[in-house]
C-alpha positions as CSV (number, residue, x, y, z in Angstrom):
1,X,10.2,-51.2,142.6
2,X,13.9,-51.5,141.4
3,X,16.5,-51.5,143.7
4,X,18.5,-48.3,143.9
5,X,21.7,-47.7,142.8
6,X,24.3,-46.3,145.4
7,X,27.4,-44.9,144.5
8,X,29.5,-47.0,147.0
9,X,31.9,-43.6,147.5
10,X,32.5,-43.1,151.3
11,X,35.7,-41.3,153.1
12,X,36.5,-44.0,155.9
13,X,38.8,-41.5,157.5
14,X,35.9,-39.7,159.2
15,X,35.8,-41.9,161.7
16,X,39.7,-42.1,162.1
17,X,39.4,-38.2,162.7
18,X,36.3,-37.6,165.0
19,X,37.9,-36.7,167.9
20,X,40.1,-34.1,166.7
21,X,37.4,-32.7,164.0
22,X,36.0,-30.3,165.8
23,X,39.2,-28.8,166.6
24,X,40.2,-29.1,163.3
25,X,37.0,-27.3,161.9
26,X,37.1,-24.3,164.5
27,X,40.7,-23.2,163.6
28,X,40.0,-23.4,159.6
29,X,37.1,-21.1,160.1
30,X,38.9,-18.6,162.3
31,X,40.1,-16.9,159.1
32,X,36.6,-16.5,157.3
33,X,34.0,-15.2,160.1
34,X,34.1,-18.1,163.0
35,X,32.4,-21.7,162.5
36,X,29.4,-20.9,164.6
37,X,28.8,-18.1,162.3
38,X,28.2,-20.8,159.4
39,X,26.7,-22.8,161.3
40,X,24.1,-20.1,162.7
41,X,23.2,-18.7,159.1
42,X,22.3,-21.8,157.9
43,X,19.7,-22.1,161.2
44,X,18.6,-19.0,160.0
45,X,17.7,-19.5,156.3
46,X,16.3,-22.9,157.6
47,X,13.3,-20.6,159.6
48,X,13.2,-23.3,161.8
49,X,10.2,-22.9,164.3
50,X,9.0,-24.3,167.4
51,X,7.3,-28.0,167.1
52,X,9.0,-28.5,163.4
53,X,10.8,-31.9,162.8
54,X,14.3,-31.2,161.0
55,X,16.8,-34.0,159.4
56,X,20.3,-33.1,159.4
57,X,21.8,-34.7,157.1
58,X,25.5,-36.0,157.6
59,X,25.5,-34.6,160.4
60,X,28.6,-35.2,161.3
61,X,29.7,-34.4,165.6
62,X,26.2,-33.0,165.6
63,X,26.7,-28.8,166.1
64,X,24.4,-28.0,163.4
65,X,22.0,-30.5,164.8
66,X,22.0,-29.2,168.4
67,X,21.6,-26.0,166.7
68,X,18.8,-26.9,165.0
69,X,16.9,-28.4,168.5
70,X,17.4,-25.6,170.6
71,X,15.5,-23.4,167.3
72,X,12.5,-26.7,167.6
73,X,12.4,-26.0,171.1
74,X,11.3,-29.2,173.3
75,X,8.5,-29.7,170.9
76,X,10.4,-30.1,167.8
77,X,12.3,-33.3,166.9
78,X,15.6,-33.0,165.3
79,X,17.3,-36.3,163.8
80,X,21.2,-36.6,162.8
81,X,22.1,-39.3,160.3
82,X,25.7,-40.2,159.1
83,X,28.0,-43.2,158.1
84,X,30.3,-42.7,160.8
85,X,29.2,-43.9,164.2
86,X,32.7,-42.7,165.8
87,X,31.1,-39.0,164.4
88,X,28.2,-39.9,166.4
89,X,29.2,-40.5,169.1
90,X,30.8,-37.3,169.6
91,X,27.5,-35.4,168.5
92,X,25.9,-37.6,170.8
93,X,27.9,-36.5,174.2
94,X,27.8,-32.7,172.7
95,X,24.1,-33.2,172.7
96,X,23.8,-34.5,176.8
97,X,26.5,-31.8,177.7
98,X,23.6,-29.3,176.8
99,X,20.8,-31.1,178.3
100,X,19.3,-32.6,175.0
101,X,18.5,-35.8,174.3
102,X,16.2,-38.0,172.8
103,X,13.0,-37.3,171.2
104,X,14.3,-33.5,170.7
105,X,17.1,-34.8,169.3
106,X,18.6,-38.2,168.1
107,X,21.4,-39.6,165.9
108,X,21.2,-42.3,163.6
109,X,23.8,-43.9,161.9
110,X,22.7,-44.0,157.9
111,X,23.1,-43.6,154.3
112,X,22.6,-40.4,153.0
113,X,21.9,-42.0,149.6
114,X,19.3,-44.2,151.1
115,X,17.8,-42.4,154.3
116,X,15.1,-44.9,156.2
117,X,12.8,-42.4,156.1
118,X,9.3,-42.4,155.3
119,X,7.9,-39.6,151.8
120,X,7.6,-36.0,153.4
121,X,8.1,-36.6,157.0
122,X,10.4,-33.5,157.6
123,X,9.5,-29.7,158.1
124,X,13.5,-29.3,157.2
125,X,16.4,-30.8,155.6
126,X,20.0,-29.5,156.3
127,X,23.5,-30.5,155.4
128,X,26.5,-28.5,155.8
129,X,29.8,-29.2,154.5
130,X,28.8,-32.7,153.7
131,X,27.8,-32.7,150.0
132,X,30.8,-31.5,148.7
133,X,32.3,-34.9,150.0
134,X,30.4,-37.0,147.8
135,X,30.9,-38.0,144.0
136,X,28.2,-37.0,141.5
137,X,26.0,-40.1,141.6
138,X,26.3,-40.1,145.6
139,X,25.1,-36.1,145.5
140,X,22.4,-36.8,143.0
141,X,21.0,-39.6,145.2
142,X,21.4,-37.4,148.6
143,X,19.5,-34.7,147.4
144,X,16.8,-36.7,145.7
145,X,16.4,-38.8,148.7
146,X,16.4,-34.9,150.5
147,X,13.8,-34.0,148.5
148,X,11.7,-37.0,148.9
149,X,11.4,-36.7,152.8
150,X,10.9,-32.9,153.0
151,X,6.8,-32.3,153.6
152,X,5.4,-29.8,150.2
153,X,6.9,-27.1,151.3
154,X,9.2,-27.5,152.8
155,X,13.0,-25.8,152.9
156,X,16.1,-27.8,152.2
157,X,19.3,-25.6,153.3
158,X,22.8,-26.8,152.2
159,X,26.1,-24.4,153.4
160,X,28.9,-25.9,151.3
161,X,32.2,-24.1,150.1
162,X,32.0,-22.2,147.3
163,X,33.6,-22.4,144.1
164,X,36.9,-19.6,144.1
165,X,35.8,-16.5,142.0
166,X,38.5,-13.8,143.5
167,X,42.1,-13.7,143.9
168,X,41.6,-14.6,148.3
169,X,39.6,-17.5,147.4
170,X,41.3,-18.8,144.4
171,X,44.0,-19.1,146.8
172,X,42.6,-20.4,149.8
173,X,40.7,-22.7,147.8
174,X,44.3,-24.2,146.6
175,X,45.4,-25.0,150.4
176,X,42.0,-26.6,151.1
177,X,42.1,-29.0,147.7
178,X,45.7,-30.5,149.2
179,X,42.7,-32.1,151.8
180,X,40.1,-32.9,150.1
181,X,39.1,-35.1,147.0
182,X,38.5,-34.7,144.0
183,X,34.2,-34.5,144.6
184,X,34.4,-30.5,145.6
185,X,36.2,-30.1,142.0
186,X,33.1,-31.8,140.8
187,X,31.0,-30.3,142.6
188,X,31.9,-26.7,141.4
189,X,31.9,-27.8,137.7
190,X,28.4,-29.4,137.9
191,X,27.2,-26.4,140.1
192,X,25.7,-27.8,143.6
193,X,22.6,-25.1,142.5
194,X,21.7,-26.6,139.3
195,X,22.0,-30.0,140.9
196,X,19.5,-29.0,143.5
197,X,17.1,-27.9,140.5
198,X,17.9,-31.6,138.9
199,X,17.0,-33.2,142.3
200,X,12.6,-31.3,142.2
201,X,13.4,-28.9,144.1
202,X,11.0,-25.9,142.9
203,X,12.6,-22.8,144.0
204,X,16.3,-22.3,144.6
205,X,18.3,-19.1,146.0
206,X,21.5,-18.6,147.7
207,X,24.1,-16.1,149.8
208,X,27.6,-16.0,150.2
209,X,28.8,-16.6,153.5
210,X,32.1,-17.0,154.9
211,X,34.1,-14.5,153.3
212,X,33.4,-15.5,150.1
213,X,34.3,-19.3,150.5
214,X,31.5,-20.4,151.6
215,X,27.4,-20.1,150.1
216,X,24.1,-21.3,151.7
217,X,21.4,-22.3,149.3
218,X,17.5,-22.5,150.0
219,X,15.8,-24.9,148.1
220,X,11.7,-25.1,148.1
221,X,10.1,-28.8,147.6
């Protein structure tokens, strides 16, 4: 089999910023409908149920994940991965301040492009606000590699932000480009829902969420 091909594109400053993220994440959101909001509606389109095993995928300090394991219950296993270890620690003490811990739930530090995960060994895939950060060839190989470790079947969920279509967002969207790269530009032109398509994924639909600057999108393997 031939070696892949990473993209070699990772933002070192996520570990530089763990400790304040949080913080940082939670007052950006307080102007489009509250972080936990997000978070929460991308729980629900994942119909996570009791016993399933879900992969969150750069997972960043872990509040989707956690999340995700009190929706599994004590049956279901929940797995964080991400490139910064600094991020997981953070999820990691989030986690044991609500009494969960390994096997419920358990961060990994790992490649998104390259997940050491066996074919189909997840009920659900999420990511939230993480694709967005990656160039085209990294976002082609995280949701192929996405894809590959969902069971048939089974959902992928992504909340991302959403490409400006109104006045608001066009100019919100203008503030949050002075932070970020120039991936989300990217993103929106290659459309994160045809990429999904691109990546097997069978079925696809989506809602807008956050005031308009935000969507979540359901993919079916």
């Amino acid at each position: 089999m031939a070696e892949k091909s990473l993209s070699g594109y990772y933002r070192e400053e996520f570990g530089r910023i763990a400790r304040f993220y949080d913080f940082g994440v939670r007052q950006s959101f307080r102007w489009i409908g509250g972080e936990l909001a997000f978070r929460c509606g991308i729980v629900a389109a994942a119909d996570v149920h009791g016993g399933h095993r879900v992969l969150d995928v750069a997972c960043g300090t872990g509040t989707l994940a956690r999340l995700l394991a009190e929706s599994a219950g004590p049956g279901g296993r929940v797995t964080g991965v991400d490139m910064s270890e600094r991020m997981l620690a953070v999820a990691r003490r989030k986690a044991e301040a609500k009494g969960l811990g390994p096997p419920q739930i358990e961060f990994i530090q790992a490649n998104a492009e390259n997940l050491p995960f066996a074919d189909a060994g997840f009920d659900r895939v999420t990511a939230s606000l993480a694709i967005h950060e990656m160039n085209r060839q990294g976002r082609m190989n995280a949701l192929a590699e996405m894809q590959r470790v969902l069971k048939p079947g089974g959902l992928a969920v992504i909340g991302d932000m959403r490409g400006p279509d109104t006045p608001l967002t066009r100019l919100g969207m203008r503030i949050v480009k002075l932070e970020e790269t120039d991936t989300l530009s990217d993103m929106w032109d290659d459309g994160l829902y045809r990429e999904l398509g691109r990546a097997g994924f069978s079925s696809r639909r989506r809602r807008i969420a956050g005031k308009g600057f935000l969507e979540i999108i359901v993919a079916r393997k």
